[in-house]
N, C-alpha and C positions, 0 to 999 in steps of 0.2 A: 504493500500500500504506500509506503514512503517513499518505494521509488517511483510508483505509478503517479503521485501527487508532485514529485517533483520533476517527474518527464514533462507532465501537464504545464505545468506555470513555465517552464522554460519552452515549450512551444505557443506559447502566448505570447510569451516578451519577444520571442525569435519574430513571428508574425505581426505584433505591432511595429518591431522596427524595419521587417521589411520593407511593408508598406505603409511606413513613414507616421501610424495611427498614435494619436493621444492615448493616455493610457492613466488610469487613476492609479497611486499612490501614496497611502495613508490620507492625510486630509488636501494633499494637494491632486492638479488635474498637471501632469507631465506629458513634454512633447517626446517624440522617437530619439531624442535626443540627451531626454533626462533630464530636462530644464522645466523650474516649474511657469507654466502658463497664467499669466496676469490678465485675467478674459475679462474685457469691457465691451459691450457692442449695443446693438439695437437691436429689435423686432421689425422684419417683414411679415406683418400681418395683415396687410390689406391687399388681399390677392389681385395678381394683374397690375399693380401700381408702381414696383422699381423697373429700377434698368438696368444697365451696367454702369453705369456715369453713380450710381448710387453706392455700390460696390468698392469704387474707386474713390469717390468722398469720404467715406467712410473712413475708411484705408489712408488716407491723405491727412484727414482731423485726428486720427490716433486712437480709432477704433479696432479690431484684433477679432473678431466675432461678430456672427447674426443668426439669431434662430428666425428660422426659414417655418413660419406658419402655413397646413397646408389643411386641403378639407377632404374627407371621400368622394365625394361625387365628382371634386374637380380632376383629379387624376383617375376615374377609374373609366372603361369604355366596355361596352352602356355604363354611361352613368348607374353607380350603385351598386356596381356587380362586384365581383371577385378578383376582375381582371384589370390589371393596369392600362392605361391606353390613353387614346386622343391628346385634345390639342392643349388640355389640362398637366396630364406629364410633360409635354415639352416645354413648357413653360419651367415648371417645375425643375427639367434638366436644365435650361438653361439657369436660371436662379444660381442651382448648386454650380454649376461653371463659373458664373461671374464671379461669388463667393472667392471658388478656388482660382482664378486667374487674377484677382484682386489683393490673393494671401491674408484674405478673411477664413479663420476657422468657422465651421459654421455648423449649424444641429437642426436636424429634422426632426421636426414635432407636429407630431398628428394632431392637431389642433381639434378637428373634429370627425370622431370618428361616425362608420355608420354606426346610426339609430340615435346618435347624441348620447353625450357620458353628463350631463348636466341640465339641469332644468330651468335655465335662461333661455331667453328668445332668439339671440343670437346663433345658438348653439339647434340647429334644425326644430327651429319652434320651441324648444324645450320641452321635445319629448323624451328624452332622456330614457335611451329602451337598448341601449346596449347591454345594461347589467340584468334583463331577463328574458334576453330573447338567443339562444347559443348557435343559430343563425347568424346571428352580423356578427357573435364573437370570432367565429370562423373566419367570417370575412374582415372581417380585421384582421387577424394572424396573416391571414390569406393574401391580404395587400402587403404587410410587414415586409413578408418574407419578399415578396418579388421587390421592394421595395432594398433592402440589403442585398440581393442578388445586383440591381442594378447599381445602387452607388458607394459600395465598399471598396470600389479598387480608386476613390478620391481620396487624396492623402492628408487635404483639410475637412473633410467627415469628421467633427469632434465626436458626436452621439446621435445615437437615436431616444428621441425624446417620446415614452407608452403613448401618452395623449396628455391634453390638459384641461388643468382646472377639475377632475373627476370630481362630481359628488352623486354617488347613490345614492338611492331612498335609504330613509334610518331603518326600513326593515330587511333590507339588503345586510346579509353580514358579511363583518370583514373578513374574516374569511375565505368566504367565497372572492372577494376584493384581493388579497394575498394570492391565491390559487392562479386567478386569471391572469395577473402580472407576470409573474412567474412562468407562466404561459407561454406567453408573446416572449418575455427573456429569451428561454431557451432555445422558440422558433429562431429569433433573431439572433442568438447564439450558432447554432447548425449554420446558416450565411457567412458569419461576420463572427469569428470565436472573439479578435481582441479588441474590439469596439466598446465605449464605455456606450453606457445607458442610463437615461436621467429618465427617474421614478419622482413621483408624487406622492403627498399623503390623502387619504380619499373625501376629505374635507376642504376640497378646491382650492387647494397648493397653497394650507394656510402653515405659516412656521408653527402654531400651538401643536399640529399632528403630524411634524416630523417624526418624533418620536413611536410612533405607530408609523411610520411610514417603511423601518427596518424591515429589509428580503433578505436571505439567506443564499445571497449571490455577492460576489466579488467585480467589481471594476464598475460600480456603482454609483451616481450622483443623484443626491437628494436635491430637487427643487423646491424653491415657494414662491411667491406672489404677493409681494404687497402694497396693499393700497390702503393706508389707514392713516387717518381717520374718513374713514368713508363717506363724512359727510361735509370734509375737505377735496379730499381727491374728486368726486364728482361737484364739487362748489356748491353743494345743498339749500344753502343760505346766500343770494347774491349777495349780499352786502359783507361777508366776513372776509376776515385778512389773515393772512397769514407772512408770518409768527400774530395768533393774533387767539383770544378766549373763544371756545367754543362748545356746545352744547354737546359733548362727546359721550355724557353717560346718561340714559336716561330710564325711566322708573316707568315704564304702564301704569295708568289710572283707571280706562275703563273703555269700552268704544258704546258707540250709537247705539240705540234700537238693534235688536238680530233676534232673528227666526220668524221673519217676514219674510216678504216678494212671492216668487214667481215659483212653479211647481208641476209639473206634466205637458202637457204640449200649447206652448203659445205661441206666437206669432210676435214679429216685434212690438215691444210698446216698453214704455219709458216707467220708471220706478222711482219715487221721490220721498224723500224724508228730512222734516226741519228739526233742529234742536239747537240746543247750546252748549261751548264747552266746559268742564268743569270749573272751579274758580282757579284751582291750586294749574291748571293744564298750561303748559308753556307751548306745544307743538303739537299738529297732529298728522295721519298719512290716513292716504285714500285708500281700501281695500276692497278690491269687487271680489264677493264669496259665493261659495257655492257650500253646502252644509248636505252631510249623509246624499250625496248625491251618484244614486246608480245610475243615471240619462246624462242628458247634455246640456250647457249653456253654455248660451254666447251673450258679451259685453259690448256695448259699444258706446262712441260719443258719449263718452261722463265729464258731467258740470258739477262746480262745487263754486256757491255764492255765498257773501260773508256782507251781510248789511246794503243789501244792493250791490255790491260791484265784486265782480268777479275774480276769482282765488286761483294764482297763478299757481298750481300743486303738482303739477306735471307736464313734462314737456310735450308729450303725447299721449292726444285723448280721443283720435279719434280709430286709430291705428291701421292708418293708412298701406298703401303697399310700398311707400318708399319707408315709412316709420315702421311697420311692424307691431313688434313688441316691444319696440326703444323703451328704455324709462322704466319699464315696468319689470319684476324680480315673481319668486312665486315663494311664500310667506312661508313654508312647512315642506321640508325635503321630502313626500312620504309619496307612497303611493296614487296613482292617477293622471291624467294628462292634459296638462299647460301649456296650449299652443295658439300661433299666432294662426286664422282661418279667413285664407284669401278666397275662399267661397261663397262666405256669409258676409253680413254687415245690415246697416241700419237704412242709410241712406247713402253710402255707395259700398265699396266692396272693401274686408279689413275687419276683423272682427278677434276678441280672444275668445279662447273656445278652453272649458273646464267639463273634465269627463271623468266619473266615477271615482268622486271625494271620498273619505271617510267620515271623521267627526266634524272637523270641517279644512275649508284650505281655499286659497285668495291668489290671485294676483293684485303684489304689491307695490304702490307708487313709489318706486327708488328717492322721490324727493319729497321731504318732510315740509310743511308749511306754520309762519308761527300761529299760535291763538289770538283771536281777539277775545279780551275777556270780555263777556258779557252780551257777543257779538252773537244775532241772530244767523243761525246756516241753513242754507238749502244744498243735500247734494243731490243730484241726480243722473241716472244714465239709463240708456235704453238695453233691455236683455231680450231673447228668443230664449224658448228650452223645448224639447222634446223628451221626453220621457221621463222628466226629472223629477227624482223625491227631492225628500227632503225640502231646503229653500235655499232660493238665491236672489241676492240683494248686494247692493255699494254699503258701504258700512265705512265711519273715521272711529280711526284708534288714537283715544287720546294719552299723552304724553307728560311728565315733567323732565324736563331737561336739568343736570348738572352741567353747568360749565367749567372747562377746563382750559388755560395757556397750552396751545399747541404749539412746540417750537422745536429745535434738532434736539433738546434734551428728551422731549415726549418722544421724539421718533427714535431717536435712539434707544429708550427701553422696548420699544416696541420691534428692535432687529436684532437688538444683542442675544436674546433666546436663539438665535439661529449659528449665532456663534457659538454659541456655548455647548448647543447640539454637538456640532460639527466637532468640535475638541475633545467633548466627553466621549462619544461612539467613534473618534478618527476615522471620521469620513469624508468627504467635500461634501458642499452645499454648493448651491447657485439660486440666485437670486431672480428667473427666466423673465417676469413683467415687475414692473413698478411704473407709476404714470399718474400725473394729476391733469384735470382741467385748468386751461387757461385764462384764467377774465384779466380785462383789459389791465388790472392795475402790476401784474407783473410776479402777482406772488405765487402763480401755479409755479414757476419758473426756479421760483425760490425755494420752494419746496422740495423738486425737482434735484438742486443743488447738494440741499442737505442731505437728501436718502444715500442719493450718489455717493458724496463725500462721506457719510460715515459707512457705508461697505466696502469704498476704499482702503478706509482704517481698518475697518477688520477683514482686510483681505480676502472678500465674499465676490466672486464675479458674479458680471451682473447683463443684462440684455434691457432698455429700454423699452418702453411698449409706448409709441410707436412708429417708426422711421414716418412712412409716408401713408395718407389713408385718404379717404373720399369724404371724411368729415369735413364740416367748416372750421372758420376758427373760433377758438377758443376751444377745441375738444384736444384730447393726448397729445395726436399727432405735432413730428417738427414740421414735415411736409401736409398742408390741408388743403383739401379746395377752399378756392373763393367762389363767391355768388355765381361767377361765369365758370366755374369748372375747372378753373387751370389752377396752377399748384400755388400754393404761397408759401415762405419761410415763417414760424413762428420764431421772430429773432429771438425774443429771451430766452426762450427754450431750447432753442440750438445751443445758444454760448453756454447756458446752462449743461447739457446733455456733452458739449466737444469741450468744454473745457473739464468735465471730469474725466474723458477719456484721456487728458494728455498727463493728468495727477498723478 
């Protein structure tokens, strides 16, 4: 056995230096060389958006790295299937070329796999049916693998990244979550034996579930994601600043009227309920529910009035086909289906659609709004159901907020657990997104600075999220559209983002 284990690890190091492969190393990430790698880069995440000229920038500003986000359907031909193909891979080939003719390290992360691994709108509606359907688990493996057949003989392939952001339903066990990984490892082991591999914990790449994040496999990099304070990074509160106090922890009080509305087969029509907030209530969020619901409903066009004039509580209310399911989150990771339905709608086409609740579950307005005390509300939205128990209604959940100074000493408590991971268990981490919204005054930018800067200090590489996107400005994006389509630089956030890469 000692000598079988030690024939092993010596034809691994023989094959990573062959071909020129990265290779983990106690807590550091080493090149074929034995030099540790100091990886700072961005995300290409908005498919179809670089070029090679970005590649090259990159490369030029004092970047070293890009995780290459990619989706099932866009590399597979037919869409969907098993099989790699069309004009989705070539893309994709070319991506990983510019990378490597650029002498960008770079990682392939299955951003989204089939069936979706998370229950966001972004992520195929948010159906999130990877984790119980052994069908698309297949076909995941199934892409994996041709996927390492085709680009292991590139000698800046840092890793293959399982997928991201993963969260199963809470009755999904992890277990079965460990098993599947494991899985795909090995597939993509038999390919690719000395390729590292960046794993997640199944609480959507957050540092608190590192620690459960540990496989029982070698050449291993632990990722996370962070974006906190959450109601910083997506600018919650237009008027807050940062370094500046913010309403960071807060306490439930109580919501609206519930177990009202709507209940077996109707046709659209509009559901309305006034009240007021409590006294002690500082904030509240919109929830369109669905409660014991075996049928279906659909939400659409929701209003929420505050004394006559209208309560700005989401960026998207009517969930159009260019908006989706923007804005909106799904309140209770459990079972049942959260998606965006370009079928239905009110009064044009754009609808969320909630199917076979439990006790209950919502889609959630990503953005909180303050109270007015004392302030009369109407909210309202129109629903359809067909077969539905139970009830489904809008409903606000009311709030008290604690405020807290957000500033690099808060974000530093908030990253050093990932450090201290990574030294206790000697293993690497990586840092794959981090990213704030922009407002005009400059302090997405500053934010942006400080995350940077302290992962620099603790020596945590890191990937921006996100080089260039189809957003406007003021969103992640350094590269966004404007009004007419074409790109703009978001200056502060560039010098921000390339001047930590030269740190």
């Amino acid at each position: 056995m000692r000598y079988f284990v030690g024939t092993a690890v010596l034809a691994l190091f023989l094959c990573q230096h062959a071909f020129g492969q990265a290779r983990v190393q106690g807590t550091n990430i080493m090149d074929a060389d034995g030099q540790p790698l100091v990886l700072r880069g961005a995300n290409w995440g908005g498919w179809g958006c670089v070029d090679p000229g970005d590649a090259r920038q990159m490369r030029d500003l004092g970047a070293n790295c890009v995780r290459i986000a990619f989706q099932h359907d866009k590399i597979t031909d037919p869409p969907d299937s098993e099989q790699i193909g069309g004009e989705g891979l070539a893309l994709l080939d070319a991506m990983c070329q510019w990378a490597q003719d650029a002498g960008l390290w770079f990682i392939l992360d299955y951003h989204m796999p089939p069936g979706g691994c998370n229950p966001f709108g972004w992520n195929y509606g948010g159906a999130n049916r990877l984790w119980r359907e052994r069908s698309l688990q297949e076909k995941w493996i199934a892409v994996w693998t041709q996927l390492a057949r085709r680009y292991r003989h590139h000698s800046r392939l840092l890793a293959y990244e399982l997928l991201n952001e993963p969260l199963p339903p809470h009755d999904s066990p992890t277990k079965d979550y460990r098993t599947l990984c494991l899985e795909v490892i090995d597939a993509l082991r038999a390919e690719d034996p000395g390729r590292p591999i960046v794993v997640s914990d199944r609480h959507c790449s957050s540092i608190s579930g590192l620690d459960t994040a540990l496989l029982p496999r070698a050449n291993l990099i632990y990722t996370f994601h962070f974006y906190s304070p959450g109601i910083v990074t997506y600018w919650q509160i237009p008027e807050g600043r940062y370094p500046g106090v913010w309403p960071v922890v807060r306490e439930w009080l109580s919501n609206t009227p519930e177990d009202w509305g709507a209940s077996g087969n109707t046709d659209w029509h509009a559901l309305e309920q006034t009240f007021q907030p409590p006294a002690e209530a500082t904030h509240g969020e919109v929830l369109l529910r669905s409660t014991r619901n075996a049928g279906t409903a659909w939400f659409d066009d929701v209003e929420l009035w505050c004394d006559g004039e209208a309560v700005p509580f989401a960026d998207n209310t009517d969930f159009s086909p260019e908006r989706k399911s923007a804005g909106w989150t799904v309140e209770r990771v459990t079972a049942g289906e959260f998606v965006w339905d370009g079928e239905e709608g009110h009064a044009a086409p754009g609808a969320l659609r909630i199917r076979g609740t439990g006790s209950y579950n919502s889609f959630l307005a990503a953005k909180r709004f303050r109270a007015t005390p004392g302030g009369q509300y109407v909210l309202r939205c129109w629903v359809k159901t067909r077969a539905a128990t139970g009830h489904t209604y809008p409903v606000v959940a009311w709030h008290r907020h604690q405020e807290e100074l957000v500033d690099a000493d808060w974000l530093e408590c908030g990253l050093r657990p990932a450090a201290e991971f990574r030294d206790r268990q000697q293993v690497p981490v990586y840092c794959g997104e981090f990213g704030c919204a922009q407002p005009t005054t400059g302090d997405g930018a500053r934010w942006v600075a400080d995350v940077a800067s302290i992962l620099n200090r603790y020596a945590i590489p890191w990937t921006y999220w996100n080089w260039r996107e189809t957003t406007g400005p003021g969103s992640m994006g350094v590269w966004v559209h404007d009004a007419e389509k074409k790109y703009v630089l978001q200056e502060a956030l560039f010098e921000s983002v390339s001047r930590a890469w030269r740190e």
